[in-house]
C-alpha positions in Angstrom: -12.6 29.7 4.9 -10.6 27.3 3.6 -12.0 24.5 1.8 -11.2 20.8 1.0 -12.0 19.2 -2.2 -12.1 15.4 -3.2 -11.2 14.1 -6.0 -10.7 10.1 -5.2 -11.1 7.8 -3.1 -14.5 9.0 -2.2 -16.6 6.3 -3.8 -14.2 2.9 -2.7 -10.3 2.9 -1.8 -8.1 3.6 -5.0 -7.6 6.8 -6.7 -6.9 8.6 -3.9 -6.6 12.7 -4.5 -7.4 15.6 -2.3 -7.1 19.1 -2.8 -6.5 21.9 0.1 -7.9 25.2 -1.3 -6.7 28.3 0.6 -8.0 31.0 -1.8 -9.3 31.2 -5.1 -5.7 31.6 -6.5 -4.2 28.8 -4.6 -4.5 25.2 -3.8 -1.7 22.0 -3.1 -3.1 18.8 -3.9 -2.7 15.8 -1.2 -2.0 12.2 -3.4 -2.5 11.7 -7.1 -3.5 7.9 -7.4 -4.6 5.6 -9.9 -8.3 4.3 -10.1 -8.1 0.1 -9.5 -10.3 -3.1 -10.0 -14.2 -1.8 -10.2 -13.6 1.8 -9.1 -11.3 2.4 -12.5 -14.0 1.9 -15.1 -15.2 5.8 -16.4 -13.8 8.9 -17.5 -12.5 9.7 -14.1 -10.7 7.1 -13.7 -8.4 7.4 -17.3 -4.9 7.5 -16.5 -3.8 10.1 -19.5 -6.9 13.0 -18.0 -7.5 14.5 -14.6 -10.9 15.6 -14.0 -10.6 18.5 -12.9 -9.0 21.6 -13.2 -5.3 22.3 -11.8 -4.9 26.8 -12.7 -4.2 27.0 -8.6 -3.0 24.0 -7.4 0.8 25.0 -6.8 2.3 22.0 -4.7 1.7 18.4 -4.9 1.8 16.9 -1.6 3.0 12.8 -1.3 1.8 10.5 2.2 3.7 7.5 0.4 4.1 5.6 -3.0 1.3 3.2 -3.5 -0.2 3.4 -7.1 -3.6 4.5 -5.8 -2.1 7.3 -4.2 0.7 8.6 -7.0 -0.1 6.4 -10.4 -1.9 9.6 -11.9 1.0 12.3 -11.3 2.1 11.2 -14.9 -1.5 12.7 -15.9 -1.3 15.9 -13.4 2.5 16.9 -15.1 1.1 16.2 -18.3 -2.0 19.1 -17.7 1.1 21.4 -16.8 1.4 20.8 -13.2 5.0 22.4 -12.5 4.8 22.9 -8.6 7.5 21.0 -6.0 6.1 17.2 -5.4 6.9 17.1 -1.8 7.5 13.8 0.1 9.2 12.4 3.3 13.3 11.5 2.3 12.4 7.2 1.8 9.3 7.9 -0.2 11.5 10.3 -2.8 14.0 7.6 -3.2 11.4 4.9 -3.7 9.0 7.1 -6.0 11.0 7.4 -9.1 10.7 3.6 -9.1 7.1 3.4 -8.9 6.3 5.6 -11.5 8.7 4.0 -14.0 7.0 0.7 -13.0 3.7 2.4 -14.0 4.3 4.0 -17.0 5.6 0.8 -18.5 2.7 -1.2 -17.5 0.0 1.2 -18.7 1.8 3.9 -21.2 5.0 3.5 -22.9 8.0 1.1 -23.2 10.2 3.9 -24.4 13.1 4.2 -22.2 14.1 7.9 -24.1 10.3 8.9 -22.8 10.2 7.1 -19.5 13.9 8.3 -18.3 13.3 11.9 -19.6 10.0 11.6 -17.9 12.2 10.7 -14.5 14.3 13.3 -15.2 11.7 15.9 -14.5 10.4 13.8 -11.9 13.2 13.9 -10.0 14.1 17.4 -10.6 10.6 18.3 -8.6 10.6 16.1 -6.2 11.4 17.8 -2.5 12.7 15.3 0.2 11.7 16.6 3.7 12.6 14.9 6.9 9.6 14.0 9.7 8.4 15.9 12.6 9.7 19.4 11.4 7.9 22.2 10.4 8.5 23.8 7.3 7.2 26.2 4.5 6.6 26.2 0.8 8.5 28.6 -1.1 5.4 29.4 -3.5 2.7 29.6 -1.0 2.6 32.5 1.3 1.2 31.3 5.1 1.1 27.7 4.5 3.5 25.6 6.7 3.2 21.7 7.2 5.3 18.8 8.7 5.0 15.4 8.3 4.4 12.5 10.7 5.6 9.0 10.4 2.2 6.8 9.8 3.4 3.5 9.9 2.3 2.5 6.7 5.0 1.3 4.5 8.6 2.2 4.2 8.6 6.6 3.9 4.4 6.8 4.5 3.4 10.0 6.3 0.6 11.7 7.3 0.7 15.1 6.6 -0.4 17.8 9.2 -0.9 21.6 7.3 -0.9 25.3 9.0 -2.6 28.0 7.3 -4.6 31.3 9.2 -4.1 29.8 12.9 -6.0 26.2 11.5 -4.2 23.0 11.8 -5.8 20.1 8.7 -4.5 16.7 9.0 -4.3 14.2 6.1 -4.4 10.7 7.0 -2.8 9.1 4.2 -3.0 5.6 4.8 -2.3 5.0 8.7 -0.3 1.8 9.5 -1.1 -1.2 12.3 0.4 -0.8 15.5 2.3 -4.0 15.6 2.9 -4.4 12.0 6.5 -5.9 11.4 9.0 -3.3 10.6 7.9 -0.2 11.3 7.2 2.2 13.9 3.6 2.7 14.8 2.1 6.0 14.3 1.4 8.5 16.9 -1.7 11.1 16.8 -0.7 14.7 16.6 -1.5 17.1 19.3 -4.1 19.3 17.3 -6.3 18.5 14.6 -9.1 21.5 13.9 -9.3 19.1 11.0 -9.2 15.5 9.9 -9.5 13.7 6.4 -9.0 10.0 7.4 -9.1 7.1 5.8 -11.5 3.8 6.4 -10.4 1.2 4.3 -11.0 -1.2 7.7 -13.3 0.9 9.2 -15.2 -1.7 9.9 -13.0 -4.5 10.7 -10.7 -5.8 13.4 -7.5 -7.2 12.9 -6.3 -10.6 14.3 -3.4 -9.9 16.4 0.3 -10.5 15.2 0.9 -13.6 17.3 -2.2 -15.5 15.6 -1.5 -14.2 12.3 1.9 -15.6 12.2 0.7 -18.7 13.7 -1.9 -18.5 10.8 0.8 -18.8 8.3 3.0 -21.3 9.9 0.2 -23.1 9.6 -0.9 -23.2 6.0 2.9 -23.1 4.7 3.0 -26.6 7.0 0.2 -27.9 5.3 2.2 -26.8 1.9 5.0 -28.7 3.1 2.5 -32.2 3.9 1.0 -31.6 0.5 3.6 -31.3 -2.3 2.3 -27.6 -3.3 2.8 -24.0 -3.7 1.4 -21.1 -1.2 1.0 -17.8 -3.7 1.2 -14.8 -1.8 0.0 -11.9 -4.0 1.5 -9.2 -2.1 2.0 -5.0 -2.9 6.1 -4.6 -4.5 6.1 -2.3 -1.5 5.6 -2.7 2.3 3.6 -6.0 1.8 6.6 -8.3 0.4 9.1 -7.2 2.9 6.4 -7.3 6.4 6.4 -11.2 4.9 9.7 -11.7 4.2 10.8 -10.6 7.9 7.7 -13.0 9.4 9.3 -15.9 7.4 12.5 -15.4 8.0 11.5 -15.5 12.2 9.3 -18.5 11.4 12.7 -20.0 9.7 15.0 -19.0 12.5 12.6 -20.5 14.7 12.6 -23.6 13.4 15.7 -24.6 12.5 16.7 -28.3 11.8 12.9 -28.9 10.7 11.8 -29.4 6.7 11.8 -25.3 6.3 15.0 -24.8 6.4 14.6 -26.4 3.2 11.7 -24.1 1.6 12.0 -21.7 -1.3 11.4 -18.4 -0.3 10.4 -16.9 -4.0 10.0 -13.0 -4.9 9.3 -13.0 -8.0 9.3 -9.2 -8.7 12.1 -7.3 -10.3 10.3 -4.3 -8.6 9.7 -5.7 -5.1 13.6 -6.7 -5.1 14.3 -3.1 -5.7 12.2 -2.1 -2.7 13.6 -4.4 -0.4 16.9 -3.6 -1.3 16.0 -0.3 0.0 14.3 -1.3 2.8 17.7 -2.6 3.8 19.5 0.5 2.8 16.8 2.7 5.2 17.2 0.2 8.0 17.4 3.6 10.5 13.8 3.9 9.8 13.0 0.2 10.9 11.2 -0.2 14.4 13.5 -1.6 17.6 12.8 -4.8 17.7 13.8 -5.1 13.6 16.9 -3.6 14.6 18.1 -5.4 17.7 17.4 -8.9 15.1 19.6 -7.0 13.0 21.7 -6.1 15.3 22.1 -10.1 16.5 23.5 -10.6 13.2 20.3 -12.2 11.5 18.9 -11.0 8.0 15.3 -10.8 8.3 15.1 -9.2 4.2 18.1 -11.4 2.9 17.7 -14.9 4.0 19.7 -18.0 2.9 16.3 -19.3 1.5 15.5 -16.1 -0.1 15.2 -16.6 -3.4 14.5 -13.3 -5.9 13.8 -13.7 -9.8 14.7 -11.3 -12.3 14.3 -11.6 -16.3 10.3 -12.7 -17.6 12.7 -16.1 -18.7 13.4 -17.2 -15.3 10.0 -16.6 -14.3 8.0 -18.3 -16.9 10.6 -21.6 -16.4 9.8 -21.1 -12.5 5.7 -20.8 -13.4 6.1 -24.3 -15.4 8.7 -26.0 -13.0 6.8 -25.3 -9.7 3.2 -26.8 -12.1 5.2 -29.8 -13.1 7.1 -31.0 -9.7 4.9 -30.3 -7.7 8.0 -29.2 -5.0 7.1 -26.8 -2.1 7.9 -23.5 -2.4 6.2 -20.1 -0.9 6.3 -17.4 -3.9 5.7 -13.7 -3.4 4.4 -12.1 -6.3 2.4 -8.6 -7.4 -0.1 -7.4 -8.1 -1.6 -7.7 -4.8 -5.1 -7.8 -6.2 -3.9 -10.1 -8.9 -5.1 -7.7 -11.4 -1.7 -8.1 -13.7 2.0 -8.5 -12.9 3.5 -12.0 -12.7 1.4 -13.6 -9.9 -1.8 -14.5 -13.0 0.8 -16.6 -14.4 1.1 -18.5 -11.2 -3.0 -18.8 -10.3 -3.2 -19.6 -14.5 -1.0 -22.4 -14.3 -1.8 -23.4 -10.0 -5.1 -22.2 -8.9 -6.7 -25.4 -10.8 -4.3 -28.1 -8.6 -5.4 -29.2 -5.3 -2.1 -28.8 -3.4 -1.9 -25.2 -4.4 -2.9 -23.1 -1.9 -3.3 -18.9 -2.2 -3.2 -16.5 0.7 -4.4 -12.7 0.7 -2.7 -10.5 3.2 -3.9 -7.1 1.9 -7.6 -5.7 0.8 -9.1 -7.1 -2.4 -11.3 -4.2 -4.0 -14.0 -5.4 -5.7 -13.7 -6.0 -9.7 -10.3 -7.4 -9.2 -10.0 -11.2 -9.4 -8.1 -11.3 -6.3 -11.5 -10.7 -5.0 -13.2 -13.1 -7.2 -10.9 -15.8 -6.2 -11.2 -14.3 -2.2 -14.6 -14.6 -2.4 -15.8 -17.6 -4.8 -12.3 -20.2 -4.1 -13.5 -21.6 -1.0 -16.8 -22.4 -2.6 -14.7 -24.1 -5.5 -16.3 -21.4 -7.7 -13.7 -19.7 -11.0 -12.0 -16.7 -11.9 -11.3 -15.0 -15.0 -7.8 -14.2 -16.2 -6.9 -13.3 -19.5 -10.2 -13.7 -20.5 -9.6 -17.5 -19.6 -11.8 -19.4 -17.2 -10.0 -21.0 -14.3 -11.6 -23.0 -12.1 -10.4 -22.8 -8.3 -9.1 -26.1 -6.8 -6.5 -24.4 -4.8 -7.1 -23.3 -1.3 -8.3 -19.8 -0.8 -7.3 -18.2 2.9 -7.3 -14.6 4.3 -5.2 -13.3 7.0 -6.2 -10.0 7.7 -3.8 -9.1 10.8 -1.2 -8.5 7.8 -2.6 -5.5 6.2 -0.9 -2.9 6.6 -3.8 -0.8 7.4 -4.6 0.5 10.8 -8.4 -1.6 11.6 -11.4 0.3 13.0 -10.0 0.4 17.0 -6.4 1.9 15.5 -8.1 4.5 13.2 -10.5 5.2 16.3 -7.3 5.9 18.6 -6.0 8.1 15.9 -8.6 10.6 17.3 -9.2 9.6 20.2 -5.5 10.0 21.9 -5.3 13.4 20.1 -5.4 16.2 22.4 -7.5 18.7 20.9 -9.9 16.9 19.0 -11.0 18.0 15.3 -14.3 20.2 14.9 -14.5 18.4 11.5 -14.0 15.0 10.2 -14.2 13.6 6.9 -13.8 10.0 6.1 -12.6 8.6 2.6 -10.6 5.7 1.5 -13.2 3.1 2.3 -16.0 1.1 1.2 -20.0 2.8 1.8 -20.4 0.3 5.0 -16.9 0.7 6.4 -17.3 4.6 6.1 -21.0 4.3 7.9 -19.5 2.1 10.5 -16.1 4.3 11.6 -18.3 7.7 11.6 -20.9 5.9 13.8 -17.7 5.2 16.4 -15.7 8.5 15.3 -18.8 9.9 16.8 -19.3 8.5 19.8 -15.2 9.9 20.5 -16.0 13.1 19.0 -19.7 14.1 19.6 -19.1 17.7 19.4 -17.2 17.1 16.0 -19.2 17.4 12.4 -18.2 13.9 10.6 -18.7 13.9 7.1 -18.7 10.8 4.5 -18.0 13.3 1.3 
């Protein structure tokens, strides 16, 4: 029988890291994320130790390059991991940038180390194409192919085939009518299923509302003097609202936002978008026909990206001092480092300042202190430092770039051989309750499990 082993994700939504034992000589692990906000405090969670063993595992297997789903790989090649990392053809170009990113931030400025560490990276790294079946040279029996998920640029879920069973990864499943990209389609046959829930729970606003939900608070922006901070993911995030404000811009030509800033301030998210502009084959159709038209919707006259830590701390002080409009992008995404603390240090205490999440705050982060205590005119701690919130706080949730509780329900539900089994990670306690209550009621004949 084979067996499936968690080793993240399972209490909250970082840290993602599964393991698909076939006998008690082999295994390939599924993810190898980082622990964030509350969920990283323990021995678990340290970045430099795996908590469990590794003697079988002979393949790491990648759904995309989110930190909570590949920060710890530094950790697994340090225990002597020296299996193929297998991943769809975008996410290997984009990974290598990631982990660098990573290992600056949390381990070592040494370039010798870091680009030696690359190196090996890259010399394991297997790029596959979607929607073919393949083997793994190591592992006798075991075939798998992977599925576009919609996710971010390169995300996959993965579907294995070992002794006649077909198990299907999730990895993180996108929106159906997220900007961009293609929206996944269920596979055929799942005897299987480890899905995620991070909106289990939840439904998203639809795409017309959300954008009108924008519109509208970068107009109030505009009438007020301020800055809208967007913390927003390097990855998938920043370019879904580049290409919404770039529409917004087109749309509204001649008016005062022609006129706007459009800020990324992230050497890393520039990167990214530079290759989302490279892997434009991979974009949806109606990304391509605006491209196709001759518009830009990732490089914009009003785009404006910042480089060196100079140019960003004169931005930080110019945008506090003259009070001039501007929308700047920024990671982390749940404000828990990168450059966007320097912007809610210096703006989150002026009134014309407003902040809006687009992604999932996990708790212990103090993007969700400030989600949750701004509009009360509560504080946040950054740096250590005390920061009352005068800013406006708003969430549009129709631009995450997860799938909600009817699109992770459809996942199943359109499959045509449903799984026997189901297990549901990647989620808060109350959204996994909530999406096994309705997986249920799709699949009553299925065993769903909340590991």
């Amino acid at each position: 029988m084979i067996e499936i082993k968690h080793h993240g994700a399972v209490n909250g939504v970082t840290g993602s890291c599964h393991e698909l034992v076939l006998d008690n000589k082999t295994s390939v692990l599924i993810d190898c994320g980082m622990f964030q906000g509350a969920e990283s405090s323990g021995s678990e969670s340290d970045t430099l130790q795996l908590d469990f063993p590794i003697d079988t595992v002979k393949g790491l297997f990648v759904t995309h390059c989110h930190i909570d789903h590949v920060g710890c790989i530094p950790a697994l090649i340090a225990a002597g991991f020296n299996g193929p990392i297998i991943a769809s053809k975008a996410t290997a170009q984009l990974l290598p940038l990631v982990l660098e990113d990573a290992l600056k931030i949390g381990v070592t400025r040494d370039e010798e180390l870091i680009n030696q560490f690359l190196r090996l990276i890259e010399s394991r790294l297997q790029p596959v194409e979607y929607k073919q079946w393949q083997a793994v040279d190591s592992i006798e029996g075991l075939t798998f192919r992977y599925q576009p998920a919609g996710h971010i640029l390169g995300s996959a879920y993965i579907e294995f085939k070992y002794d006649n069973e077909i198990i299907v990864f999730s990895g993180d499943l996108g929106a159906p009518y997220a900007p961009l990209l293609p929206a996944p389609k269920s596979p055929w046959r799942a005897d299987r299923l480890v899905i995620e829930s991070t909106y289990g729970d939840k439904r998203h606003e639809n795409r017309h509302n959300r954008r009108q939900h924008l519109e509208a608070i970068v107009r109030h922006c505009l009438q007020d003097a301020g800055t809208v901070l967007i913390p927003a993911f390097s990855i998938g995030r920043t370019q879904e609202l580049l290409y919404e404000l770039e529409d917004i811009i087109h749309r509204d030509k001649g008016t005062a936002w022609e006129n706007i800033d459009v800020i990324v301030d992230s050497p890393l998210a520039a990167k990214f978008t530079e290759h989302y502009r490279d892997l434009n084959a991979l974009w949806d159709a109606e990304a391509k026909a605006r491209k196709s038209k001759g518009r830009h919707p990732l490089a914009f006259d009003q785009l404006i990206t910042i480089d060196s830590h100079k140019d960003h701390v004169k931005l930080v002080n110019y945008l506090k001092h003259s009070g001039k409009p501007a929308i700047v992008i920024a990671a982390s995404g749940m404000c828990a480092g990168g450059r966007i603390v320097n912007y809610l240090k210096a703006l989150l205490g002026d009134k014309r300042t407003d902040v809006v999440f687009v992604g999932y705050q996990a708790q212990g982060t103090p993007g969700w202190d400030i989600q949750r205590y701004g509009p009360k005119g509560g504080y946040v701690y950054l740096d250590d430092e005390r920061i009352d919130i005068k800013a406006g706080v708003y969430t549009l949730s129709g631009y995450s770039a997860h799938a909600d509780q009817k699109d992770l329900v459809n996942f199943v539900k359109r499959m045509r051989h449903k799984p026997k089994e189901i297990r549901i990670v990647h989620g808060d306690k109350e959204a996994k309750q909530v999406l096994k209550t309705k997986l249920g009621e799709v699949c009553p004949t299925a065993k769903v499990i909340i590991p």
